[in-house]
N, C-alpha and C positions, 0 to 999 in steps of 0.2 A: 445783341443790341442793334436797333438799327439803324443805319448809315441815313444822316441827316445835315441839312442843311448848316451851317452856322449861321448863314444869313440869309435869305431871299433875294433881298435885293438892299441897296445904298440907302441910308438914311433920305429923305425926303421930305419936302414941304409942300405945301398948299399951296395950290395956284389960283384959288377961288373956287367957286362952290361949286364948277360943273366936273371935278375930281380929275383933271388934269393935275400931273408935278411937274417939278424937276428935280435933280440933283442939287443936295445943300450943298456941293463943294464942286470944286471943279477938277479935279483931278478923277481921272477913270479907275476905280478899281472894281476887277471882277470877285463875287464871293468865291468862297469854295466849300466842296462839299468834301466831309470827312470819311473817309472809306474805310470797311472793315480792316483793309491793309496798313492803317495807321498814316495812309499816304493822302494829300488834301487835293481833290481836281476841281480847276477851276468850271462852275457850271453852265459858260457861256462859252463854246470852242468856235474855230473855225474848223467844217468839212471841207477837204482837197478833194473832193469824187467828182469826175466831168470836171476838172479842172487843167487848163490848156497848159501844157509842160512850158510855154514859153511866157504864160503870164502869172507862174508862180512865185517866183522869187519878188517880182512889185507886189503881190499882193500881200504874201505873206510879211515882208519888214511893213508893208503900212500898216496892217494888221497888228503887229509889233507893235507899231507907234499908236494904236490907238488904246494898247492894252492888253491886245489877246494874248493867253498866255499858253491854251490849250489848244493844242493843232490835231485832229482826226484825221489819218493816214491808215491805209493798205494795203498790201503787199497787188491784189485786185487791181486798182486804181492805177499800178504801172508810169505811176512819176514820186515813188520814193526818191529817188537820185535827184531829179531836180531840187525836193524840197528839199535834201540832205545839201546840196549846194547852199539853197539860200539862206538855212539854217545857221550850216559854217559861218556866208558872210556876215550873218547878223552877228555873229560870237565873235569873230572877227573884228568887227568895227567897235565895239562893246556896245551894240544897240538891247545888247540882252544876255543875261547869263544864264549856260544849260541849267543851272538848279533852279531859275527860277520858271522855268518851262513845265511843258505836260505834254509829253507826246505819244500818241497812240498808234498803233500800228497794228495789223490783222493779218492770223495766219490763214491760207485760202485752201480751199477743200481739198485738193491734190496734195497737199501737203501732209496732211495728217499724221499719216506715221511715219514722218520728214521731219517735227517740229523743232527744234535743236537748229539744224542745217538752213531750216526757214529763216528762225530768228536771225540767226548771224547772217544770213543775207540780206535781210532788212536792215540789220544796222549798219553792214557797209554801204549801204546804201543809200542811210540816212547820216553816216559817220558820225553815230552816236556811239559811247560806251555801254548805254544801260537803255532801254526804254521805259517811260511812267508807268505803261500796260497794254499789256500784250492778249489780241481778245480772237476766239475762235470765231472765224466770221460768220462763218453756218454749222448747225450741227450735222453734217454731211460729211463724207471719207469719199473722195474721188478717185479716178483711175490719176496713178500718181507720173506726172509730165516731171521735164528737168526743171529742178528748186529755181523760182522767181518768174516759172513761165506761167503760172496762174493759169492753167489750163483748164475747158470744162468738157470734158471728152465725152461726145456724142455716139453713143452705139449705132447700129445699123436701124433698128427699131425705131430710131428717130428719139431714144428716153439717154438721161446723162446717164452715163455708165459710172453705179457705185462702187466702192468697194468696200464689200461684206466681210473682211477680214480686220479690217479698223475699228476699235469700237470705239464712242466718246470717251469712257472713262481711261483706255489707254493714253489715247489724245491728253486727256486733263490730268493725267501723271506724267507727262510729257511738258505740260505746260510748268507743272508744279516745279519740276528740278529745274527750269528757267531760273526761277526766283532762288534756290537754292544754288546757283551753279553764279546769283549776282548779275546776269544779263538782264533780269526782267524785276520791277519795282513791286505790280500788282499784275495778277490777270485775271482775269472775267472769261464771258460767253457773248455772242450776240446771235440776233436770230432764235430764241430756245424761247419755247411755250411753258408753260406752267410743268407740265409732267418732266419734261426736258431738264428746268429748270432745279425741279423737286431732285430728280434724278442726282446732279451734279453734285445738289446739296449731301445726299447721303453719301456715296464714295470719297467727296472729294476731303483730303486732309488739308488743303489750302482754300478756303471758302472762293469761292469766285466774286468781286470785289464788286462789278461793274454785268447789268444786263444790258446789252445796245439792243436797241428796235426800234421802227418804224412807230413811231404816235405823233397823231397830228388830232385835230375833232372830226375830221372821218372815220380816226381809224383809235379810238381814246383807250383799246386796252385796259378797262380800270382793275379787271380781276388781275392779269396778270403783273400791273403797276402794284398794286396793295399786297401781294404775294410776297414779289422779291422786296418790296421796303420791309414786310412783317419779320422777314428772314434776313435784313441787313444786307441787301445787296442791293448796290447803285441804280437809278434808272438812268440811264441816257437814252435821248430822243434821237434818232437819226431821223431823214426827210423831215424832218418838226417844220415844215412848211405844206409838208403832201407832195413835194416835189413842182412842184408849181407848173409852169409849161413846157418844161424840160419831158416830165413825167407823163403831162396828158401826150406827150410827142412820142412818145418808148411805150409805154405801156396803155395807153387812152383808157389814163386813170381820168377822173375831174379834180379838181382843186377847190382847197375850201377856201381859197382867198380872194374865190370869187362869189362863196354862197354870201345872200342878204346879211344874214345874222350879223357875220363877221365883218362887213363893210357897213351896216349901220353902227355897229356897236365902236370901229374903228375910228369913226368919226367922230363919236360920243367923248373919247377918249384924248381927240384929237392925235392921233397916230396912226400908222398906215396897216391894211389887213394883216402885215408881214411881221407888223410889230406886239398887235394885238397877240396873234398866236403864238407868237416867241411866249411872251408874257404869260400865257394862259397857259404853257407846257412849264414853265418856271414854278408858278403857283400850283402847280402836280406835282413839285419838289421833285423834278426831273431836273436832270442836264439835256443843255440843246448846244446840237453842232452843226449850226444853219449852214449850207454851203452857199457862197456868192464868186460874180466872177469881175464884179462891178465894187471898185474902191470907195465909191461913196453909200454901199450898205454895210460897209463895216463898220462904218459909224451907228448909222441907222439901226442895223439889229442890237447893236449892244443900249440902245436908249429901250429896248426892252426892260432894263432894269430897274427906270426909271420912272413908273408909273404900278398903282395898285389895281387891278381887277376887281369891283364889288363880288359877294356871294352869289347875289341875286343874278348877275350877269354870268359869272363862272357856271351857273345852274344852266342860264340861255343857249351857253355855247354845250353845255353838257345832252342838250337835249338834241343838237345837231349831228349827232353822233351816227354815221352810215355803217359802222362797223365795214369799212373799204381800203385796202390796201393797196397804196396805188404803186410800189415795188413788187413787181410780180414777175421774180426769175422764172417761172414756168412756160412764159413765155416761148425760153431760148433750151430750156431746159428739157420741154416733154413731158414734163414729172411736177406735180403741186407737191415739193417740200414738206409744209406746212400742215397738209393734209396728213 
């Protein structure tokens, strides 16, 4: 069966006939979405990626306070510890209880046939007992560095040096005894294409819960979004902005928060390009885990929930579609992944 929303978005009322809403209540709560693992993740998180070690802990309790309940983390990203501090003091203070949390964490390519030794470095890290879900961040086996150094070792040839002796499905019976062994709630994949995906699905004897990727209306994936919903497996949106200027700055991706479409229809809406396409990855029955570095779009992205997308318009933005991936480790790497 497959892994479905319970709710979209908060009940809402009419604001008059140009289809702006608001929230009928005032109190923030995020939906969540129900996972093949029986486990429920909230489908609005905060992403930690390019996130300043020194302004994670303010962000993450305002975060807290405004609701989030699902934090996107790691092992890559190299400020597990920080958020594993701020985390404590929120538990600490009782601004939040670990059960009522969603924390994600990523095992990274050097690690592969390490997974075990991974995990529990990530949770001392994060001084968690358990994590929500634990996801393979690329389907990739690198030359394996010492556990937490997320290494992307560069051969001479200038191409990342694999290693051909790891296979996925070892890796995802790796992940499996996670959940068996109590360290790990759910786990998934991210980065995996449809064969990828298909693949995981036949060996694996723990379905993988959760797909993370890149979708934004550059880049809308629809085969492989309708693949893993048909098969019961989560869609989460990473960059679900395109990365914005962060991303034309690293990779001289463009950003769709700049194309027409999205900024006349943004308006239409009465909401900003950022919210529009929160909203419009929401109504893909995806999960989105915007990252920001600014305390007043925590607010801001979660009012994504609070407004509906017409058909007519979801079509508009459907047809903006570049099929452009504005994350493009090949960059650093040598090697197109994906290819």
């Amino acid at each position: 069966m497959a892994a479905k929303h319970d709710v979209v978005a908060p009940a809402v009322v009419s604001n008059g006939a140009n289809g702006h809403h608001q929230r009928s209540s005032s109190k923030r709560t995020i939906p969540a979405v129900m996972l093949n693992s029986g486990h429920r993740m909230p489908v609005v998180g905060l992403g930690v990626w390019r996130m300043e070690k020194t302004a994670i802990r303010g962000l993450i309790h305002a975060a807290i306070r405004e609701g989030y309940r699902h934090f996107d983390c790691a092992a890559k990203y190299q400020n597990e510890a920080e958020v594993g501090d701020a985390l404590a003091e929120a538990f600490e203070a009782g601004l939040v209880k670990r059960e009522d949390l969603f924390i994600t964490t990523k095992l990274w390519n050097s690690d592969h046939g390490h997974v075990i030794e991974a995990c529990k470095d990530s949770l001392k890290k994060l001084k968690l007992d358990y994590l929500d879900l634990y996801l393979i961040h690329f389907p990739v086996a690198t030359r394996h560095t010492e556990i937490g150094t997320t290494a992307s070792v560069i051969g001479e040839d200038g191409v990342l040096d694999m290693d051909t002796t790891v296979s996925l499905e070892a890796t995802w019976r790796a992940m499996e005894e996670l959940v068996h062994m109590g360290l790990v709630r759910s786990i998934g994949i991210s980065n995996y294409g449809v064969f990828l995906t298909r693949d995981c699905l036949a060996y694996a004897k723990i379905k993988p819960a959760v797909n993370q990727m890149e979708i934004h209306p550059y880049f809308q994936r629809d085969s492989l979004v309708k693949f893993c919903q048909k098969h019961g497996i989560c869609v989460t949106a990473h960059t679900p902005l395109g990365g914005s200027t962060a991303n034309t700055k690293l990779f001289g991706s463009l950003s769709c928060l700049d194309d027409p479409v999205i900024k006349e229809l943004a308006d239409k809406y009465g909401k900003t390009p950022a919210q529009l396409v929160l909203r419009w990855g929401l109504q893909k029955k995806t999960a989105v885990i915007p990252k920001t570095s600014k305390v007043e779009r925590l607010r801001e992205n979660l009012e994504a929930l609070d407004f509906d997308i017409s058909e007519e318009d979801m079509e508009e933005i459907k047809a903006i579609d570049r099929n452009c991936r504005s994350n493009q480790p090949a960059k650093f790497w040598g090697i197109d992944v994906y290819s």
